[in-house]
Steps between C-alpha positions, in 0.01 A plus 500: 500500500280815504545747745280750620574846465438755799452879405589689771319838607577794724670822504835436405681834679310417844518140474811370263637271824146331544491431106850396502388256756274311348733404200739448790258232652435325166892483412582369821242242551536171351118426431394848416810558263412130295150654455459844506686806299495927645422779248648822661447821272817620626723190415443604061702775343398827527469502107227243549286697758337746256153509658157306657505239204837357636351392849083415385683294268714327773130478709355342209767217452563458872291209684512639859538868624638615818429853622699652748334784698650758717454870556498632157258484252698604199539777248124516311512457158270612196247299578472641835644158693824395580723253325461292842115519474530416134685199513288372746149585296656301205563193728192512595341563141710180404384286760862488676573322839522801665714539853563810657707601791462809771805619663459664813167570750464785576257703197552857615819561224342283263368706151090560492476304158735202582264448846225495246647246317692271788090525642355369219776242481407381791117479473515336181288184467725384203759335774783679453812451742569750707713496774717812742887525580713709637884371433624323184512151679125498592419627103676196409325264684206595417557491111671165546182318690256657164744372229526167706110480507462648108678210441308237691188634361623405162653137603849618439641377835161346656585123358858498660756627757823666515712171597299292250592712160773491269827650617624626183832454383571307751710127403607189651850709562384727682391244762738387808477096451676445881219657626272326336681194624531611859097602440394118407735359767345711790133468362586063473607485875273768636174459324550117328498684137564238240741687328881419515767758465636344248177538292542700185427869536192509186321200731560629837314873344268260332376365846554813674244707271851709424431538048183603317530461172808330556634783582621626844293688724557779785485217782781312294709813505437662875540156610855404278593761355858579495422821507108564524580867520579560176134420361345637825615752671246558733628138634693579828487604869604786659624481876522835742581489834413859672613646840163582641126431435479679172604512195808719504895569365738404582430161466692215712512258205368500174493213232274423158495092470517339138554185357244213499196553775669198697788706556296821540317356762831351676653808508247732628403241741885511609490868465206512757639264753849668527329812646314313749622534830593150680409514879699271740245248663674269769333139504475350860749295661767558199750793427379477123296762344245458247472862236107511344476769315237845537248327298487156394706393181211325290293841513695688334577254228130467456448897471823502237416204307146629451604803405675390208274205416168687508618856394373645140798473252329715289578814730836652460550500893702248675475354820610644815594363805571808804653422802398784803608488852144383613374315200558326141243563176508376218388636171383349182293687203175363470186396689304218624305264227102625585467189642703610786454723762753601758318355785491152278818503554525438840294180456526190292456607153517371152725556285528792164833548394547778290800307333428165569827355332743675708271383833503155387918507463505631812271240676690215340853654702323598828506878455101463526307338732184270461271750312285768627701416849807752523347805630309265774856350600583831516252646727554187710892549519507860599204405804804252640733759486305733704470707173167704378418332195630638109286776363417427125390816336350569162557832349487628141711264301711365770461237828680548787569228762639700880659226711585699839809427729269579835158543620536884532314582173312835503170307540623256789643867703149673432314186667722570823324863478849674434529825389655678182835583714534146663477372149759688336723423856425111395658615127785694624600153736482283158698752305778634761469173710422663855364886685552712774260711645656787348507379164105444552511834639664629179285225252164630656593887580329369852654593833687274698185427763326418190733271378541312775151432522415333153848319530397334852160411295712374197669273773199392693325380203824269412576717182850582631725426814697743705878461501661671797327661837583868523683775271641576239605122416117377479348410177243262319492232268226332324421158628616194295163352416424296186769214533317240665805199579264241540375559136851384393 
């Protein structure tokens, strides 16, 4: 299969990590690596860099060129340009897909001539890509979303999706049979399927969609695989439980999820659950207790199983699941089908898959829901609980579901009309668990009069509840709202 070569452009002594990065990308991406090859000048031997013909000639045979842009212009050359400003007027002469990339805002170091250039760049009517970054990650990105639409333009991945093609090398050996078996037995007493476990593992795929070609596809492997990792790495979850409310060391627990995505999904679901904490509730007229957890059980599932149903498998990033003191997000690479938009979500919807194999498996054992109804069920769960509903948030190349633990979100404590120093009072209660005056004092740099002000407010507006009457032994905690008992 033909691949299409990238010349890279930019100068190499201000900008040899950027350059690096974008063979970097291409190596480490499974789509972008089947389809796409990096010419860097640096990577030949310095015997073979003898002058301008070396890289025109690389222009000439290349089919897409990638500028990088930064400060620096470049050393000018005989014909009065630099090498950076020649490589790009030959991409152009040759009619190249041209994409070019900005790093940084600000313009006041930036050379006179490369301004000129990046300006006209940016005017031109020809359509050329051009996009701004500032750190390695965003640069990335960006060239990742152009090669993914370069190739869509041309039909390469327009007629099919990731869980649909070919997982090569992959053979009936490398798939787990007993859970193919414990897959048609669950799907037969769950969902009626007509399969028995006992069926033969080429008819069961058959049926399932599972082969093109006759051979097997990316589905067949997440979803059996004995070890789906070793043809996709990009296939597991990563779990983090923090301290706080943001993302910092030490961590309390940390674990990355293989295996098939039934067991990735079990375990982080497990992983999730063990960190919630498990109020006492006494039921009336008995001695027994009943335990619900913070936030309902199917919710989470829901957030998880999307996650790794719906994510792009085409990205490099996993899935991660983050457990805070006041919250839980989950985060998958990728972004809603244009169909969708987030507030769709919080109605009935139709259906899009992105990989509608692995979201059909997953119906047929109950992970998923009637479709186009999980987020709903969601919404409607966390109401019962007393719970603000999940956020689901879209931002370059990843969606981000926040399922809180309370109602004291930023946005519910501004709506009480608190102020900045109440707020970060409310934050210091979920992280250290309860304050004294002084530590608000301390937290605030206020005086004690002060403090003891916006904490009687804190309490009158049912925020937080006073423990003690007078002295040194009085403090506050945050009142237990969100776990509604007669939900359960």
């Amino acid at each position: 299969m033909k691949k299409y070569k990238i010349f890279v452009s930019g100068v190499q002594k201000e900008l040899a990590i950027e350059r690096q990065a974008v063979k970097e990308l291409i190596s480490e991406n499974i789509l972008l690596r089947e389809h796409f090859s990096v010419f860097l000048f640096e990577d030949l031997p310095a015997k073979s860099k003898p002058a301008s013909k070396t890289y025109l000639g690389e222009v000439d045979k290349s089919d897409i060129y990638i500028g990088i842009f930064g400060n620096r212009y470049g050393s000018v050359g005989s014909h009065g340009v630099s090498a950076t400003e020649r490589e790009f007027r030959q991409a152009q002469k040759q009619g190249k897909e041209i994409l070019t990339y900005v790093k940084g805002w600000s313009e006041s170091k930036r050379d006179k001539k490369l301004k000129k250039l990046i300006k006209e760049i940016e005017k031109s009517e020809t359509g050329y890509i051009y996009k701004q970054f500032n750190e390695i990650p965003e640069l990335k990105t960006h060239i990742f979303e152009s090669l993914v639409t370069f190739l869509k333009e041309r039909g390469v991945i327009s007629k099919t999706v990731f869980d649909m093609s070919v997982c090569e090398g992959a053979t009936y050996d490398d798939i787990d049979e007993e859970k193919v078996s414990w897959f048609l037995r669950t799907a037969k007493i769950i969902r009626k399927y007509p399969l028995g476990e006992n069926t033969p593992l080429k008819e069961a795929f058959v049926h399932l969609n599972l082969l093109k070609d006759d051979r097997l596809t990316n589905a067949a492997v997440l979803l059996f695989g004995k070890n789906p990792q070793k043809f996709h790495l990009q296939a597991e979850v990563k779990c983090l439980h923090f301290h706080g409310t943001e993302i910092e060391k030490p961590f309390k627990s940390y674990h990355i999820y293989k295996g098939n995505l039934f067991e990735q999904i079990d375990k982080a679901l497990g992983f999730a659950l063990d960190t919630l904490i498990l109020p006492v509730i006494r039921q009336p007229g008995t001695v027994a207790v009943k335990r619900p957890y913070e936030i309902p059980e199917f919710v989470i599932q829901e957030a998880i199983v999307n996650a790794v149903a719906h994510r792009d498998y085409y990205s490099s990033a996993g899935v991660q699941a983050m457990v805070f003191i006041d919250r839980i997000e989950i985060w998958n690479p990728g972004q809603l089908p244009p169909q969708l938009t987030i507030e769709s979500l919080k109605k009935p919807h139709a259906s899009y898959p992105h990989n509608p194999l692995l979201a059909e498996a997953l119906y047929l054992t109950n992970y998923i829901q009637k479709a186009g109804s999980g987020t709903v069920e969601m919404i409607r769960q966390c109401k019962n609980y007393s719970l603000p509903e999940p956020e689901f948030i879209q931002e370059i190349g990843q969606f981000i579901t926040k399922i809180w633990k309370d109602i004291y979100t930023d946005s519910y404590l501004s709506k009480l009309g608190l102020n900045e120093r109440q707020k970060k009072a409310v934050k210091y209660i979920k992280e250290k668990g309860r304050i004294a005056n002084e530590e608000y004092q301390k937290l605030n740099e206020v005086k004690r009069r002060l403090a003891s002000y916006e904490l009687t407010i804190l309490t009158q507006k049912g925020v937080i509840e006073r423990i003690g009457k007078v002295g040194r032994g009085t403090y506050y905690l945050l009142k237990r709202k969100g776990l509604n008992s007669n939900a359960h």
